[in-house]
PyMOL Python script that loads the backbone (N, CA, C, O; Angstrom):
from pymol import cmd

cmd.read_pdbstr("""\
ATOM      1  N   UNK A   1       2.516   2.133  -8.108  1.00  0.00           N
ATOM      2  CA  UNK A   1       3.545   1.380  -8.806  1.00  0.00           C
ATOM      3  C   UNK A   1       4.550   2.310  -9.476  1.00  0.00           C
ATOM      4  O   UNK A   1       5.752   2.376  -9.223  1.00  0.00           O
ATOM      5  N   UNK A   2       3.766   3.116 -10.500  1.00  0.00           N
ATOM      6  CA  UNK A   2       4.836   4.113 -10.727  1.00  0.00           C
ATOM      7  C   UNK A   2       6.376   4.719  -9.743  1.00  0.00           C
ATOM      8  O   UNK A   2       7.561   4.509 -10.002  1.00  0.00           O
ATOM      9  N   UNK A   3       5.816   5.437  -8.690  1.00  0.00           N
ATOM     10  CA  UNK A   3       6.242   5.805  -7.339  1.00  0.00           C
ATOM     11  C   UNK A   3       6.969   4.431  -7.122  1.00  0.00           C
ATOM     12  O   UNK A   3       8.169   4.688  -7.217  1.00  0.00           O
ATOM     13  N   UNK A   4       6.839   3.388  -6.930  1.00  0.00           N
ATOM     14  CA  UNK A   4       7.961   2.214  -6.531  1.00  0.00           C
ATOM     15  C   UNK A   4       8.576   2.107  -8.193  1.00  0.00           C
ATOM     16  O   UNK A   4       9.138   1.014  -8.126  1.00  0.00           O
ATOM     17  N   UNK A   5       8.662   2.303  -8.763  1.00  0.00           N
ATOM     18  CA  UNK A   5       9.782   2.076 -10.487  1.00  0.00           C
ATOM     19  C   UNK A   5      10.645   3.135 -10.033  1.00  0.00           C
ATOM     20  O   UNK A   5      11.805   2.919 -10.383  1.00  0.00           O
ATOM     21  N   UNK A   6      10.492   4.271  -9.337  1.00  0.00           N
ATOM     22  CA  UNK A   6      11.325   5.573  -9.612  1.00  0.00           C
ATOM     23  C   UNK A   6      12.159   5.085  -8.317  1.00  0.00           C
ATOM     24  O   UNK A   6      12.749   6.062  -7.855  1.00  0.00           O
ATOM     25  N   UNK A   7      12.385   4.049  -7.656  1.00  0.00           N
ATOM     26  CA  UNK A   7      13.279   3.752  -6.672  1.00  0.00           C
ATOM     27  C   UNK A   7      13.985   2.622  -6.903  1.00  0.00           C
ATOM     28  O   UNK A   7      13.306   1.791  -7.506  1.00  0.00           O
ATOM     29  N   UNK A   8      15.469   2.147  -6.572  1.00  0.00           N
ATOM     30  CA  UNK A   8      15.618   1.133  -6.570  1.00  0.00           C
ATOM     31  C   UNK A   8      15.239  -0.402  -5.982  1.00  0.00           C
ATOM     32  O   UNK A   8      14.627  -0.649  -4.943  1.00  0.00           O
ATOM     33  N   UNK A   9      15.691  -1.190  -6.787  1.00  0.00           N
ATOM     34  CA  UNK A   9      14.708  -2.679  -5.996  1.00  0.00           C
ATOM     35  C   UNK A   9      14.966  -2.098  -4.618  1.00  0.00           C
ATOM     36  O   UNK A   9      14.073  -1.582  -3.947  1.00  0.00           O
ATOM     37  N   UNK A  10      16.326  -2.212  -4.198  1.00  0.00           N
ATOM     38  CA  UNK A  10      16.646  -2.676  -2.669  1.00  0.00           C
ATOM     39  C   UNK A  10      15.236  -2.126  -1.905  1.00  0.00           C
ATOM     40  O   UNK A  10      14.437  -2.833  -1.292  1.00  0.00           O
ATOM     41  N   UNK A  11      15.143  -0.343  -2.163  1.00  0.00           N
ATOM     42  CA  UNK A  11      14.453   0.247  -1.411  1.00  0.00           C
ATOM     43  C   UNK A  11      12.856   0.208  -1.993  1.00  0.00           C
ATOM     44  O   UNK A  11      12.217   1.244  -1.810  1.00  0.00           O
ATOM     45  N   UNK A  12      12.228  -0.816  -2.620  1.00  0.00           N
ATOM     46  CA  UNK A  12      10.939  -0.611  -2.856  1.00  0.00           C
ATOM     47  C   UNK A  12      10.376  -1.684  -1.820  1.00  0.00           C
ATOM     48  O   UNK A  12       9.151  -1.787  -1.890  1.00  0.00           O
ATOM     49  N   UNK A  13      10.848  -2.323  -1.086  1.00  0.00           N
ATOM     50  CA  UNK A  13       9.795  -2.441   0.154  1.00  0.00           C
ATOM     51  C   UNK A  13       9.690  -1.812   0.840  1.00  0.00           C
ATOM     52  O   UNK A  13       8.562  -1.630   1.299  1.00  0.00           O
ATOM     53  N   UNK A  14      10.709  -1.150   1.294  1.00  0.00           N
ATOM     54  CA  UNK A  14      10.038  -0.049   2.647  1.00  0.00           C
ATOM     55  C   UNK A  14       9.454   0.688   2.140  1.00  0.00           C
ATOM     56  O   UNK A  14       8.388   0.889   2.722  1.00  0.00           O
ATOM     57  N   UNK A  15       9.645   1.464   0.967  1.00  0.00           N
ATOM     58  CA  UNK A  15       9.038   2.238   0.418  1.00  0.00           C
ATOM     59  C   UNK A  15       7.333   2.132   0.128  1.00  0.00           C
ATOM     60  O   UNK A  15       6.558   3.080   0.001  1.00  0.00           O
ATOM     61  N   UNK A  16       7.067   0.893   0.078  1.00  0.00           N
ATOM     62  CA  UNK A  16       5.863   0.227  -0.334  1.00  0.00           C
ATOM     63  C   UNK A  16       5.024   0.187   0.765  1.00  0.00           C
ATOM     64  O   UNK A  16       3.817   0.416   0.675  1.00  0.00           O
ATOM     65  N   UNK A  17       5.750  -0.167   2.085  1.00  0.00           N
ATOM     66  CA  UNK A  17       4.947  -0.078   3.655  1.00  0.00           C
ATOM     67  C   UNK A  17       4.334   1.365   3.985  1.00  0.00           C
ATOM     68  O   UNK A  17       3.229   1.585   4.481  1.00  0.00           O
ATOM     69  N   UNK A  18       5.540   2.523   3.502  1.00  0.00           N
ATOM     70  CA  UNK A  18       5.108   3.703   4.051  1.00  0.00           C
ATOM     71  C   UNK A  18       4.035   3.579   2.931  1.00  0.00           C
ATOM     72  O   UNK A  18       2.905   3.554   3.420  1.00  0.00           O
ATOM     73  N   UNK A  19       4.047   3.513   1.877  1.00  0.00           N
ATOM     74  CA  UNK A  19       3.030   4.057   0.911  1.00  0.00           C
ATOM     75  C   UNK A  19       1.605   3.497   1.045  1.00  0.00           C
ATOM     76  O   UNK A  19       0.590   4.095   0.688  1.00  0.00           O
ATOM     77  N   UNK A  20       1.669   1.835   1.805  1.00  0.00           N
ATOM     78  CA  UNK A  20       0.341   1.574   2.463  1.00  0.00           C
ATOM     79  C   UNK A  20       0.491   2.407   3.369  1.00  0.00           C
ATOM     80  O   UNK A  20      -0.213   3.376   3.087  1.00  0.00           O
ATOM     81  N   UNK A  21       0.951   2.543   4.178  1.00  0.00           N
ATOM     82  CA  UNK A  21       0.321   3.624   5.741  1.00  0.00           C
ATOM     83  C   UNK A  21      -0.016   5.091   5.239  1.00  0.00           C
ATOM     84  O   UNK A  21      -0.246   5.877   6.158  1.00  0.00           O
ATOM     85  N   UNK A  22      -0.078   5.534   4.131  1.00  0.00           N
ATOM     86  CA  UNK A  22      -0.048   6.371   3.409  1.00  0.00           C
ATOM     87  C   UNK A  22      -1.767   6.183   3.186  1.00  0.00           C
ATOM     88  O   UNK A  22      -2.646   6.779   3.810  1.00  0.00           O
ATOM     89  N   UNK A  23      -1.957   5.059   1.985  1.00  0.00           N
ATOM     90  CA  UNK A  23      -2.980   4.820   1.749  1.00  0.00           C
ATOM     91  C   UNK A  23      -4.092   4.280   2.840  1.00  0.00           C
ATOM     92  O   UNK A  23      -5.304   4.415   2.669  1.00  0.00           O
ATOM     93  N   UNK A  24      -3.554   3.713   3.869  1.00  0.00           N
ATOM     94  CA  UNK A  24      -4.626   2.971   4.899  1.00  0.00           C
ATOM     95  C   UNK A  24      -4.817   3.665   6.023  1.00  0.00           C
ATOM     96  O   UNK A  24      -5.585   3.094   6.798  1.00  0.00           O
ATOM     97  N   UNK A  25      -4.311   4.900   6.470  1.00  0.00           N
ATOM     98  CA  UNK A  25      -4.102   5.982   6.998  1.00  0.00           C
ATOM     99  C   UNK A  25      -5.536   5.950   7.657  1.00  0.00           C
ATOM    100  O   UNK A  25      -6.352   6.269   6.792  1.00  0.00           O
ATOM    101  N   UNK A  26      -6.221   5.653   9.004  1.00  0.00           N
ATOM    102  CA  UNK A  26      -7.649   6.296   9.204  1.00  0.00           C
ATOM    103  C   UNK A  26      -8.021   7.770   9.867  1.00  0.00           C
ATOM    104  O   UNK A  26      -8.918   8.167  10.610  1.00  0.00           O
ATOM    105  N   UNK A  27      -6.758   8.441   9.154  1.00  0.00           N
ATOM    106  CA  UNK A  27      -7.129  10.373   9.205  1.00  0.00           C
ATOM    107  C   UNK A  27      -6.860  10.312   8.195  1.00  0.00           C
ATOM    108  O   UNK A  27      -6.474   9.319   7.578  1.00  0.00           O
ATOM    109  N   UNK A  28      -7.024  11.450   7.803  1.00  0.00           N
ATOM    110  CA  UNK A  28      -6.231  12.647   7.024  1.00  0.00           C
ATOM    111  C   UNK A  28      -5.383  13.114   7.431  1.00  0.00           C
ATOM    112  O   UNK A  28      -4.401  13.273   6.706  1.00  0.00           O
ATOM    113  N   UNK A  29      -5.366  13.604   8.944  1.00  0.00           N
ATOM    114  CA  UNK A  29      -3.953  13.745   9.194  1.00  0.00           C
ATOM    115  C   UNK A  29      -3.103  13.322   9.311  1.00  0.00           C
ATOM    116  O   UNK A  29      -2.048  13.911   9.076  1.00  0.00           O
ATOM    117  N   UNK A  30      -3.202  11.604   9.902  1.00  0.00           N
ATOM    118  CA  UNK A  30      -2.486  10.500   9.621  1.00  0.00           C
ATOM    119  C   UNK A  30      -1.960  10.122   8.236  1.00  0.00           C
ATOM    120  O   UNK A  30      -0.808   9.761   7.994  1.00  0.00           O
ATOM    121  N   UNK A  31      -3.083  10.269   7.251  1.00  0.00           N
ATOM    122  CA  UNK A  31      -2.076  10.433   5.827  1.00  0.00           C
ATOM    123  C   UNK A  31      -1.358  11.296   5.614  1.00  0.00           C
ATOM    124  O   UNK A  31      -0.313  10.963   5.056  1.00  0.00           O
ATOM    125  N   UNK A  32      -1.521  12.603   5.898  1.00  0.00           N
ATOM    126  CA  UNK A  32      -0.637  13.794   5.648  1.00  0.00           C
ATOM    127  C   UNK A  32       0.778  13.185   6.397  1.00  0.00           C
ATOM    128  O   UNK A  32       1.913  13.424   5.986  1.00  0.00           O
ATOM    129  N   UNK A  33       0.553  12.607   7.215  1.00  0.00           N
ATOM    130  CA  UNK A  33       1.442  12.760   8.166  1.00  0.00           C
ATOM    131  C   UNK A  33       2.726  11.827   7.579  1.00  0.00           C
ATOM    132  O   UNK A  33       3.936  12.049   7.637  1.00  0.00           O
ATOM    133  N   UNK A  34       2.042  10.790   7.039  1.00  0.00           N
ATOM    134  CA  UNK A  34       3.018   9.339   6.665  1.00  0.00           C
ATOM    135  C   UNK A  34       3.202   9.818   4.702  1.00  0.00           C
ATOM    136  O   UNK A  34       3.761   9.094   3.878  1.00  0.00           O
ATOM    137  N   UNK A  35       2.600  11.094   4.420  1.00  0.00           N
ATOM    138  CA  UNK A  35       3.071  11.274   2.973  1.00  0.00           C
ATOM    139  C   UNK A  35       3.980  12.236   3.382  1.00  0.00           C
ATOM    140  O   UNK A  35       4.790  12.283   2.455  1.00  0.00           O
ATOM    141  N   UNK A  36       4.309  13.009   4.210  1.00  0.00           N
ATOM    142  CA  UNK A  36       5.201  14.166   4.759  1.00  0.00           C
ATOM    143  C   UNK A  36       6.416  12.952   4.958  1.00  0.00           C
ATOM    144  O   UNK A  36       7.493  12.900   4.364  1.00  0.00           O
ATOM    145  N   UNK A  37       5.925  12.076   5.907  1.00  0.00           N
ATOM    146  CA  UNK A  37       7.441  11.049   5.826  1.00  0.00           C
ATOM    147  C   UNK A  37       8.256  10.177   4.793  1.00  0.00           C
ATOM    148  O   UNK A  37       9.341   9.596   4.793  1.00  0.00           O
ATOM    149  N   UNK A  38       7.188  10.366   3.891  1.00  0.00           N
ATOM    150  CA  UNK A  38       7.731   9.509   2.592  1.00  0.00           C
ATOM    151  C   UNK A  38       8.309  10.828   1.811  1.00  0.00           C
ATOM    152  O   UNK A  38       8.772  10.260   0.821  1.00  0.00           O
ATOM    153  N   UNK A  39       8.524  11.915   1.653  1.00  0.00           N
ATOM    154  CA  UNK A  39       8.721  13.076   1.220  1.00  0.00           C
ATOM    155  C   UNK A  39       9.860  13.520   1.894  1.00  0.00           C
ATOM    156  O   UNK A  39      10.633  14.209   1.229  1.00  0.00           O
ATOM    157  N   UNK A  40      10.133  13.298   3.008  1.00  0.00           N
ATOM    158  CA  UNK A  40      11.215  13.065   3.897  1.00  0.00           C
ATOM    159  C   UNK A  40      12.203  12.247   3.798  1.00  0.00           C
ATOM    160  O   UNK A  40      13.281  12.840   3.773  1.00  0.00           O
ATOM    161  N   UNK A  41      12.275  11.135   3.732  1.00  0.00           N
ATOM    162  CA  UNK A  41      12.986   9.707   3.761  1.00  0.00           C
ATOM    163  C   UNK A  41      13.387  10.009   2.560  1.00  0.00           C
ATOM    164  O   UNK A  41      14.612  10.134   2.556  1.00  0.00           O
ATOM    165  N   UNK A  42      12.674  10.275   1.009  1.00  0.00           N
ATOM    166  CA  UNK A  42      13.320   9.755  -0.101  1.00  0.00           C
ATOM    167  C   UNK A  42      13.197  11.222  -1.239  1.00  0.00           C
ATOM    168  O   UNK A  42      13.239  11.028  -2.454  1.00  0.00           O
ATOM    169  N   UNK A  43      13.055  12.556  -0.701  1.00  0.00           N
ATOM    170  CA  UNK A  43      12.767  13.499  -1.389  1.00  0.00           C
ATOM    171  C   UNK A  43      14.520  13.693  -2.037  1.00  0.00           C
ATOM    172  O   UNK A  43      14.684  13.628  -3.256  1.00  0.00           O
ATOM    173  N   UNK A  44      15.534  13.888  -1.257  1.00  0.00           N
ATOM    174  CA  UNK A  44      16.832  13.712  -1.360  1.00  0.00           C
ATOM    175  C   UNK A  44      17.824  13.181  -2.603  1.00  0.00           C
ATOM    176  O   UNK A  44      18.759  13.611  -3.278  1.00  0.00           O
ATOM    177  N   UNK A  45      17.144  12.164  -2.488  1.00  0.00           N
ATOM    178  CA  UNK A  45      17.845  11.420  -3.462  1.00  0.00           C
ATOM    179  C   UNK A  45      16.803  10.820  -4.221  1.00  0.00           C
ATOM    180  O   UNK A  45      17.321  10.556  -5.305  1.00  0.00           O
ATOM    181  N   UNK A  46      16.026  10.587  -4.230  1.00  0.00           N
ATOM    182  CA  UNK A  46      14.884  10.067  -5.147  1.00  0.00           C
ATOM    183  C   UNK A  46      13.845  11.154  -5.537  1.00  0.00           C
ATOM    184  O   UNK A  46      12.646  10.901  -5.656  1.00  0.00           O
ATOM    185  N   UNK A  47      14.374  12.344  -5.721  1.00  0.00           N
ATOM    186  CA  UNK A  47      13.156  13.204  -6.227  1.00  0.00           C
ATOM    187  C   UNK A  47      12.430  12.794  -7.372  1.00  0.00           C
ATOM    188  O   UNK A  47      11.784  13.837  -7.464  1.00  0.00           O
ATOM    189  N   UNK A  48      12.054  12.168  -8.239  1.00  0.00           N
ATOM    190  CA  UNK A  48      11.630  11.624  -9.113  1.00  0.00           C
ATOM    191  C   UNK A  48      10.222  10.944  -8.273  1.00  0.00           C
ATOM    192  O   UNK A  48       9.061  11.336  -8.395  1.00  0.00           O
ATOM    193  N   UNK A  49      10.674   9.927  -7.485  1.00  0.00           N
ATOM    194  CA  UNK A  49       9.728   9.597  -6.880  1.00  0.00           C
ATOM    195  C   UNK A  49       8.506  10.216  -6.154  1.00  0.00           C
ATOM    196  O   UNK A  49       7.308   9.946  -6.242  1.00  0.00           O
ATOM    197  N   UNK A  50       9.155  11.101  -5.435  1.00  0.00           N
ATOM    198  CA  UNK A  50       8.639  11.841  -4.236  1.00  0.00           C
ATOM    199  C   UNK A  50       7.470  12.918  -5.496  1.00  0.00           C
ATOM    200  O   UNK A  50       6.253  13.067  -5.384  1.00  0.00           O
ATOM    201  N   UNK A  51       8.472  13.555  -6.699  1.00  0.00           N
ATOM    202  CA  UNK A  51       7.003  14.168  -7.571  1.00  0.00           C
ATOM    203  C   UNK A  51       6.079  13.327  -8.439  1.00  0.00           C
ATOM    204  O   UNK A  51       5.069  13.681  -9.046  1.00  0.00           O
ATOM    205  N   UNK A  52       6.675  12.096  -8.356  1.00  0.00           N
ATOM    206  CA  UNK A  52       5.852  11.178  -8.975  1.00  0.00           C
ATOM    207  C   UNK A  52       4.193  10.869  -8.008  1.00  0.00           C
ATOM    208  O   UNK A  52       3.077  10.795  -8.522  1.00  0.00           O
ATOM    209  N   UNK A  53       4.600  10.717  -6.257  1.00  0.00           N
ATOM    210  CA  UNK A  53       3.531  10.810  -5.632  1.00  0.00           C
ATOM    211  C   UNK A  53       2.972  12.106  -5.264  1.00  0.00           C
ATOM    212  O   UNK A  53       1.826  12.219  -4.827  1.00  0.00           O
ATOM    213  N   UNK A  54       3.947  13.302  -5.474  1.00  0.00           N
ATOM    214  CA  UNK A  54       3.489  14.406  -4.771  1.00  0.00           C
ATOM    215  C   UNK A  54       2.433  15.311  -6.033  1.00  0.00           C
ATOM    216  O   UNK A  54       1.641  16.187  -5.687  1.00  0.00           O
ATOM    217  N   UNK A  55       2.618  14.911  -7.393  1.00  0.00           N
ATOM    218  CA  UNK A  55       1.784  15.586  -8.362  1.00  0.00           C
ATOM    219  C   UNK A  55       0.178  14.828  -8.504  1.00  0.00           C
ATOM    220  O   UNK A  55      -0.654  15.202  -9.331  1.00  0.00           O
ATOM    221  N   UNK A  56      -0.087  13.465  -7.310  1.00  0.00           N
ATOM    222  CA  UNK A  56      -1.598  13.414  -7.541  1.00  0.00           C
ATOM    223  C   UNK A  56      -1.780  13.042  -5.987  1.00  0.00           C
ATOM    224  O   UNK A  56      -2.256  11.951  -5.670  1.00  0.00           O
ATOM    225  N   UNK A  57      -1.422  13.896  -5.127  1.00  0.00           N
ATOM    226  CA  UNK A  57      -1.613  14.490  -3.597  1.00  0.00           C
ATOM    227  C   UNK A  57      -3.022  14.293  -3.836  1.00  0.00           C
ATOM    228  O   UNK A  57      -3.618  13.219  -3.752  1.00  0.00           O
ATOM    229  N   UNK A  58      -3.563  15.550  -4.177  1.00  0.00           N
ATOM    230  CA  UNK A  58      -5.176  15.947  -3.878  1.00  0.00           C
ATOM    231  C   UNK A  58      -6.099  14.701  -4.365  1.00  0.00           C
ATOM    232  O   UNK A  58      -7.191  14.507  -3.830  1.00  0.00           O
ATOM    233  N   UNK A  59      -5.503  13.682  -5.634  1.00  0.00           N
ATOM    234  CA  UNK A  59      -6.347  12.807  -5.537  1.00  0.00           C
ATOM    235  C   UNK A  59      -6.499  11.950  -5.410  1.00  0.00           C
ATOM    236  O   UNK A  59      -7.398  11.209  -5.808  1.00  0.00           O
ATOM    237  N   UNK A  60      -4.874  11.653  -4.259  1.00  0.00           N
ATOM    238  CA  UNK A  60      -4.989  10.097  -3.820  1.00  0.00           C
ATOM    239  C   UNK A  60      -5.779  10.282  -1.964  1.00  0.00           C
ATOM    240  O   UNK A  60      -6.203   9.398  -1.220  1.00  0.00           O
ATOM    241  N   UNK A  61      -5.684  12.074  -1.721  1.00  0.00           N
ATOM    242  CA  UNK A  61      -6.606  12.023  -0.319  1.00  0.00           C
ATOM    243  C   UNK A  61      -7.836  12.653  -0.825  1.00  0.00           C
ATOM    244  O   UNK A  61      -8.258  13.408   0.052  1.00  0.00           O
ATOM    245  N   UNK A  62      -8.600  12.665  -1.879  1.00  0.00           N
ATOM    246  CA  UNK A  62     -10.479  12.659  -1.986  1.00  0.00           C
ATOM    247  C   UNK A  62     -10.775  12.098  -1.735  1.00  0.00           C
ATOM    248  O   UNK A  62     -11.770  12.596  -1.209  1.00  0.00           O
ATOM    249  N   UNK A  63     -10.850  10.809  -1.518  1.00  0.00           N
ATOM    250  CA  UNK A  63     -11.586   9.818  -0.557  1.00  0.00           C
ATOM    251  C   UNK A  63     -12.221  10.511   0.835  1.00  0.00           C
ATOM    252  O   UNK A  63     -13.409  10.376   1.127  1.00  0.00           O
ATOM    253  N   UNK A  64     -10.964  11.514   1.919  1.00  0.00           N
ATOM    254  CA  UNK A  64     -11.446  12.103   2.820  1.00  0.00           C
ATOM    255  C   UNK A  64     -12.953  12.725   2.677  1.00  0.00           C
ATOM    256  O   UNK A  64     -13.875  12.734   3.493  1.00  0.00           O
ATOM    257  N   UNK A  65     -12.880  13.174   1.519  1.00  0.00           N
ATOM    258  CA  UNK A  65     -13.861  14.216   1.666  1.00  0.00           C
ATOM    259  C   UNK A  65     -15.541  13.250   1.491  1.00  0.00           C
ATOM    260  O   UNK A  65     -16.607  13.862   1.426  1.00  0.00           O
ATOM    261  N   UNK A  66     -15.476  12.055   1.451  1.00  0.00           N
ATOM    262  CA  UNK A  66     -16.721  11.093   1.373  1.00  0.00           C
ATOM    263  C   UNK A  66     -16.638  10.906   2.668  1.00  0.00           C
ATOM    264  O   UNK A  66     -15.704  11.274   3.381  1.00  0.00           O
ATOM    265  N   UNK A  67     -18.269   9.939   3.236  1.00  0.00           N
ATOM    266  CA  UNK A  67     -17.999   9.729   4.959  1.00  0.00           C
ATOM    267  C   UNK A  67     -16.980   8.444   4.996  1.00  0.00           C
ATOM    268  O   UNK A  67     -16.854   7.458   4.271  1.00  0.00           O
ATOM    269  N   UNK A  68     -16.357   8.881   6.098  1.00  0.00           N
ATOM    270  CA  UNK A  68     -15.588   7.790   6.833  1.00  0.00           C
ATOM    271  C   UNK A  68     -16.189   6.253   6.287  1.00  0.00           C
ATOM    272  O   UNK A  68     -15.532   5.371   5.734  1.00  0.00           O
ATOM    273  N   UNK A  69     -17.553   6.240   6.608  1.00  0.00           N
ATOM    274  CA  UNK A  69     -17.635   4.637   6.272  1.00  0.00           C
ATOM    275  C   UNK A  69     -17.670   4.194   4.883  1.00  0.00           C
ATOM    276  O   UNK A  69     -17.925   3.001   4.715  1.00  0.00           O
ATOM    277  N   UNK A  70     -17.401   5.140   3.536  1.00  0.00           N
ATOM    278  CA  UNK A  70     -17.436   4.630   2.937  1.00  0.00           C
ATOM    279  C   UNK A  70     -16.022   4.756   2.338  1.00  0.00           C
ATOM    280  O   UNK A  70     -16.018   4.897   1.115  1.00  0.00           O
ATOM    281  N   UNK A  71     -14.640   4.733   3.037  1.00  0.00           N
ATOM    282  CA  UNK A  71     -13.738   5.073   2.944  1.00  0.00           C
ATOM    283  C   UNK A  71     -13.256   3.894   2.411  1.00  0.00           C
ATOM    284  O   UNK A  71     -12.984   4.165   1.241  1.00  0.00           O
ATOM    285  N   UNK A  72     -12.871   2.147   2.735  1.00  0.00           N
ATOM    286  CA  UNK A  72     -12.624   1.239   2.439  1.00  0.00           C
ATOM    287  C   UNK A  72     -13.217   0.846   1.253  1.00  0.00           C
ATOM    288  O   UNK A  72     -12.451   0.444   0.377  1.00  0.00           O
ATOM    289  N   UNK A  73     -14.303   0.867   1.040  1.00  0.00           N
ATOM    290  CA  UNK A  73     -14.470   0.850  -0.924  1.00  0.00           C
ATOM    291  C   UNK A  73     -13.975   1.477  -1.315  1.00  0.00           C
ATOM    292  O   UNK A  73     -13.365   0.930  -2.233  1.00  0.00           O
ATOM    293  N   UNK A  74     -13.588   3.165  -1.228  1.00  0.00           N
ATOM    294  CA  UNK A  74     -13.437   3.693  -2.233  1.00  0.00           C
ATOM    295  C   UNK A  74     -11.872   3.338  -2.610  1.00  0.00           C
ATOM    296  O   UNK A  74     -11.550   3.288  -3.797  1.00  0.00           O
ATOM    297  N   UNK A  75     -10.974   3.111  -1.638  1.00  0.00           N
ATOM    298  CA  UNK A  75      -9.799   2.297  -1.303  1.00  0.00           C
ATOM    299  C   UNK A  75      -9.538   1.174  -2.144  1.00  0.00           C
ATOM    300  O   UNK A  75      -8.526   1.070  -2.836  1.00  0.00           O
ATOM    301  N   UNK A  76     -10.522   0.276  -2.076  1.00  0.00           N
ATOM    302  CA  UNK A  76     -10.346  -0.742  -2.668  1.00  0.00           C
ATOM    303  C   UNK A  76     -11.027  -1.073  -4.447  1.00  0.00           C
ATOM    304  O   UNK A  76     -10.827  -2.074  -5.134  1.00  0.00           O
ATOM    305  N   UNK A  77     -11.717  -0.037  -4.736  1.00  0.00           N
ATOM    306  CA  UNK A  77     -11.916   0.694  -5.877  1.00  0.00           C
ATOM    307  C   UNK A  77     -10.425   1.248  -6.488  1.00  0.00           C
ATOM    308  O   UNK A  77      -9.836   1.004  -7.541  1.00  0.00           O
ATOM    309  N   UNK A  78     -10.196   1.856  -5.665  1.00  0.00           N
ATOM    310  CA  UNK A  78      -8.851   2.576  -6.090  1.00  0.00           C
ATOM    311  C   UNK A  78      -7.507   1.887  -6.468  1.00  0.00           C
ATOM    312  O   UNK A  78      -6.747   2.109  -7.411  1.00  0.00           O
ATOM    313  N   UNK A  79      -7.439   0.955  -5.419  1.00  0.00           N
ATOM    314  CA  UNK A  79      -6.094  -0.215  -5.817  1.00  0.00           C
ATOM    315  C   UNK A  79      -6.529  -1.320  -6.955  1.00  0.00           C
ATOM    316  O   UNK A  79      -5.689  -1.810  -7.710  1.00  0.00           O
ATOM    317  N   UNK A  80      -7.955  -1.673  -7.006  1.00  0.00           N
ATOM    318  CA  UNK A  80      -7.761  -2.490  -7.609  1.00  0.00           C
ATOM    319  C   UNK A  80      -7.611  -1.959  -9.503  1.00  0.00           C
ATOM    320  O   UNK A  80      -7.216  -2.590 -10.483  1.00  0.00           O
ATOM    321  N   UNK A  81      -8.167  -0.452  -9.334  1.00  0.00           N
ATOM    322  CA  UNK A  81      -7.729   0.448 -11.152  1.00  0.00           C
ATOM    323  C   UNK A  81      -6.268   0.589 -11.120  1.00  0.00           C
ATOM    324  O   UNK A  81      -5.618   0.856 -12.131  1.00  0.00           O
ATOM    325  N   UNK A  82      -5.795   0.426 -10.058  1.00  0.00           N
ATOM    326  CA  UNK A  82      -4.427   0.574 -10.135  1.00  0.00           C
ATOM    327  C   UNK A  82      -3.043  -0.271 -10.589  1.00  0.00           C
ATOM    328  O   UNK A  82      -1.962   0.060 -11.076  1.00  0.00           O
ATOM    329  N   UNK A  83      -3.790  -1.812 -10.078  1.00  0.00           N
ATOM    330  CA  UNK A  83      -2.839  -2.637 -10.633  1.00  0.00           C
ATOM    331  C   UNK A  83      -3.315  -3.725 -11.057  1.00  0.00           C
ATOM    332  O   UNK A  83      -2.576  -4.560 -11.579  1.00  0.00           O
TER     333      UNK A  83
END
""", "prot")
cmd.dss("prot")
cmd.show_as("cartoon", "prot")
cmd.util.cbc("prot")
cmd.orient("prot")
């Protein structure tokens, strides 16, 4: 949520899609991949944003480091402290 305040309305839905494909990502590299594009798209002109998600990197991908199957709790653990 933070990360969507530091953008304007217009652009907080798209912004919000990459940031699920971000979060629902089933790699790591697939997340790397779709946080590299959100870092891309809006680093420019929205830097605010981009360090708003880029200063808790390491602990929005620890989840990786648990097994795969218990990846969707910890997910849904995670969104629901969130909002």
């Amino acid at each position: 949520m933070n990360v969507l305040n530091c953008l304007p309305k217009s652009l907080q839905p798209k912004a919000k899609q990459v940031l699920h494909e971000i979060w629902q990502a089933d790699t790591r590299e697939d997340d790397e991949k779709a946080f590299d594009l959100f870092i891309k798209t809006y680093e420019a002109k929205y830097p605010k944003a981009v360090l708003c998600l880029q200063k808790d990197r390491e602990e929005l991908m620890a989840f990786y480091d648990f097994p795969a199957q218990h990846w969707q709790s910890i997910r849904s653990v995670g969104r629901g402290s969130m909002g």
